[in-house]
Structures are given as C-alpha cells and as structure tokens.
C-alpha positions in Angstrom: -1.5 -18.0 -32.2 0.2 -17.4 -28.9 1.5 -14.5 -30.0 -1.9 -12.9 -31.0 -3.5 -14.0 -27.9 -1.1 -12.7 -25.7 -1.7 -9.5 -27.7 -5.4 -9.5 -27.3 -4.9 -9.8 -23.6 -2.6 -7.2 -23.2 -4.9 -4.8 -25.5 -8.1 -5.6 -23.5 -5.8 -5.0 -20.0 -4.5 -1.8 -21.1 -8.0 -0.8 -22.0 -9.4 -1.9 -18.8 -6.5 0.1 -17.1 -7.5 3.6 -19.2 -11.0 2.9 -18.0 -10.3 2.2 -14.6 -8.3 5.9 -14.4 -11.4 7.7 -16.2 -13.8 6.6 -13.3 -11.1 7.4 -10.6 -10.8 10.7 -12.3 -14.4 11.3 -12.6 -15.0 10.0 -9.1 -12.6 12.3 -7.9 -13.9 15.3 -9.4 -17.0 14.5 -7.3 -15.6 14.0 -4.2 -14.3 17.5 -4.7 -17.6 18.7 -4.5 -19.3 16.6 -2.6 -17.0 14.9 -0.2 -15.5 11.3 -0.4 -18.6 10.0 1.4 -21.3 12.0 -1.7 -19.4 9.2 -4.0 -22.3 6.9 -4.8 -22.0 4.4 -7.7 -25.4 5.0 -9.3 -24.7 8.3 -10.0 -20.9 8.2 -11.2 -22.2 5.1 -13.5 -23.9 7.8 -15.3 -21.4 10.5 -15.2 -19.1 8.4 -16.4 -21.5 6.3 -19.2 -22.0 3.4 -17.7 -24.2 0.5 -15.8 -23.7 -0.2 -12.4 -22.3 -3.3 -13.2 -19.4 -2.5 -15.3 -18.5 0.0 -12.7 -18.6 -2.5 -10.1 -16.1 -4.7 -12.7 -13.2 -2.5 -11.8 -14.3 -1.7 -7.8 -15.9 -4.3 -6.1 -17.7 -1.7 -3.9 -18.2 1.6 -2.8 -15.7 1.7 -0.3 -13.3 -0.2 -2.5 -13.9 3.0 -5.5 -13.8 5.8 -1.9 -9.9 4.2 -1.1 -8.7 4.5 -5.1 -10.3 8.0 -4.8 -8.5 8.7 -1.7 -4.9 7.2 -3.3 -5.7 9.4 -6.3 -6.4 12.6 -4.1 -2.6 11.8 -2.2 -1.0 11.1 -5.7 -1.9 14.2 -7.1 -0.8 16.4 -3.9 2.5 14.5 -4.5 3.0 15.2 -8.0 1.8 18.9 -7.7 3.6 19.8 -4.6 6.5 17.5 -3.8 7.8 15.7 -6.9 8.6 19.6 -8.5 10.2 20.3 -4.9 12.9 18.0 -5.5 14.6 19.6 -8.1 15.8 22.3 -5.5 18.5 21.8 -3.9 18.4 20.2 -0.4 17.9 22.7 2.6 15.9 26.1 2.5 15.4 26.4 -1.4 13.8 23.1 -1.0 11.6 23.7 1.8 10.6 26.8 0.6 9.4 25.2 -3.0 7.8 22.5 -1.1 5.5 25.2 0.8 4.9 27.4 -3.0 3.9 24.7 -4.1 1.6 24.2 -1.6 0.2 27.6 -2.1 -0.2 26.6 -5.7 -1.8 23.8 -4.9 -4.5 26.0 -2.4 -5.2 27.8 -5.3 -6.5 24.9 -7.4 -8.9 23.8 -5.1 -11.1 27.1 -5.2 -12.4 25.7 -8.0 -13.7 22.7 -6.5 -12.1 21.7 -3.2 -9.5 19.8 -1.2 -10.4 16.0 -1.0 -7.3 15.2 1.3 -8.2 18.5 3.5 -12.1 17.2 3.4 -11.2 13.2 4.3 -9.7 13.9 7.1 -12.9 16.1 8.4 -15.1 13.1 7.5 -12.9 10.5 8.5 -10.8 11.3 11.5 -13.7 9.4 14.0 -14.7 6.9 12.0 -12.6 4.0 12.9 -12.1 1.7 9.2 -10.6 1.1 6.3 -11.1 4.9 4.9 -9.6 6.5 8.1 -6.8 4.1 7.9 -5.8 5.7 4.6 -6.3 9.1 5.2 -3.8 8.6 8.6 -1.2 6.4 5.7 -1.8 9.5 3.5 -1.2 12.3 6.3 1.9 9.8 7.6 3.7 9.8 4.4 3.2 13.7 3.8 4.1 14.1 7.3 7.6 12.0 6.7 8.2 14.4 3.6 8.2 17.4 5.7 10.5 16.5 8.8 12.6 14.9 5.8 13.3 18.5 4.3 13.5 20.1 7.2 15.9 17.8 8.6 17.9 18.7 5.6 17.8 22.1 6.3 19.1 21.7 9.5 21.6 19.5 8.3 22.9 22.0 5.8 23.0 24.8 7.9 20.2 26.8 6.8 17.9 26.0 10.1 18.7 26.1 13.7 18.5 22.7 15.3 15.0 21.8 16.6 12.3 19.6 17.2 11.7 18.8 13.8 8.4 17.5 14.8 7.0 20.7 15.7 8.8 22.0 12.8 6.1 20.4 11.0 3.1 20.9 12.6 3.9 25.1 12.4 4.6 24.7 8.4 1.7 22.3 8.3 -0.7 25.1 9.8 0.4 27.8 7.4 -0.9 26.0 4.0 -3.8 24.7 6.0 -4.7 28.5 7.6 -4.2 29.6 4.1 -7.1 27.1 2.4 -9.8 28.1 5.0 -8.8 31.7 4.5 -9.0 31.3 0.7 -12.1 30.0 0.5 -13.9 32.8 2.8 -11.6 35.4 1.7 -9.7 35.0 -1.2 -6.8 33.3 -2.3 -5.1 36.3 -2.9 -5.2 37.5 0.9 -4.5 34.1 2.0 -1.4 33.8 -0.4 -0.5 37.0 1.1 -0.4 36.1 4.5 1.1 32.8 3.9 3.7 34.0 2.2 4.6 35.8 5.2 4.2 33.7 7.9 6.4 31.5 5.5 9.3 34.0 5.7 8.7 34.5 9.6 8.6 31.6 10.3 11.8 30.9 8.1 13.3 33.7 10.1 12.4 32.6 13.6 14.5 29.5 12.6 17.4 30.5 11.3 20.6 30.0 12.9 21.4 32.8 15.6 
C-alpha cells in the first residue's frame, strides 16, 4: 500500500512537472513576440488548453509565470551558447565558440525574437522583482565572459587587460549583430560580426 501510494504521488508530480514546462514553453514562445510584459494568463490558458485556474495551480501569479519565463529565456541562452563552448579548449578556441554560438543563437531569434535582449528594454527602470532577474541573468552571463577571457589571457592567447572592458566590446558585437539582423539581415550582420570578432581578436593579441 505504501508502496503504491508513493507511486501515485510520484506519477501525479512528474505529471505536474511535464505540465508545468509545457506552459513555460508556451509562455515563452509569446513573450517572444510580444514581450515578457504581453504575457497575460487568460490568454496562455487558452493557448495552452486550459482554465485560469489550473494555470494559476503551477504560478501563483502573473509575475510569478513572467520570472519562470525569464529563467527559461537565460536557460536556453546557456544551453545554446555556453554549455557547447565548453568543449573547446580553454583560451581563444573557447572564446571564439562562445561568440559563434552567439551568432547562432542571433540567428534563431529572427524567427520570433530575443526575450533576454527584450527584458532588459522593458525592465531596466522598473525597479522589482522582474528587473532583479534580468540584472541576475545579465550578472551570471557577464561572469561567463570575463571567465573565458581570463583564460585566454592566462594561456597566452590575449594580451593582458581590463578584462571588464574586454566584455563590454565582445558584448556589443553579438548585440550590434541582433539589431542589424533584424533591419538588415542576418546574413550581413553575421558578416560584420564575424569580423569585428577577428579584429577585435587581433587588437588583443599579444604584441
């Protein structure tokens, strides 16, 4: 009997869990579109097939369902972007995966958009909760950047520098690259970003 009902819990958690990451998913798509604030619960409820109130049984509230969105959104950047990145070795071949990837990643928002690029538009003067994870999320991205290109100092493949610019200039590139994209084309933006990759790469190596 114990057996059976620990079994039935674990079946109706797991369940709850799946449908949980279907209305993250879902929610996510729309904030795409429409930015983290067009997320409404009304309308995902439908999207997603169901009442307002078993929506609100896995997110207490609106703002509650905008912060999961907003984990997802820096979750996905990280699995696209860095997690591949770490294969490389440490140093240049690193960094310079890190930034493809990036480019990579550019190119999968044209067909919908950049929630992390958009929440920090819509959220970087409005003092709360929301803001407070889009700075954790641009503070944890931030700390992956000076990371690898501290390594690449370390191992010889950068002159030694303020690391902290260092990561504002390779920050601009990917971020020059989305507006571009979007008005332009991602194949002009990829262009250019490629070699403002490689000058900047060059402008940094040891003399």
């Amino acid at each position: 009997m114990l057996l059976s009902a620990a079994m039935t819990t674990l079946t109706a958690t797991s369940k709850g869990a799946a449908t949980r990451e279907s209305i993250v998913a879902r929610a996510y798509d729309i904030a795409r579109a429409s930015g983290v604030e067009g997320l409404s619960i009304g309308p995902l409820a439908t999207a997603v097939g169901m009442s307002k109130s078993g929506v609100f049984a896995h997110f207490g509230s609106r703002e509650d369902l905008q912060l999961a969105v907003l984990e997802e959104a820096a979750l996905r950047f990280g699995n696209a972007v860095l997690i591949p990145a770490l294969a490389q070795p440490r140093g240049l071949p690193r960094v310079r995966a890190i930034m493809r990837n990036w480019f990579e990643w550019v190119r999968g928002t044209q067909r919908g958009g950049c929630v992390l690029v958009g929440s920090v538009m819509e959220y970087d003067d409005r003092p709360g909760v929301l803001r407070d994870q889009v700075l954790h999320n641009e503070t944890r991205w931030r700390a992956e950047l000076h990371r690898a290109v501290q390594q690449a100092i370390d191992c010889g493949h950068l002159a030694a520098d303020d690391v902290e610019q260092c990561v504002f200039e390779l920050y601009a590139i990917p971020l020059a690259a989305h507006h571009e994209a979007g008005l332009f084309g991602y194949d002009v933006a990829r262009h250019h970003g490629d070699r403002a990759i490689e000058r900047w790469i060059a402008h940094h190596a040891p003399r």
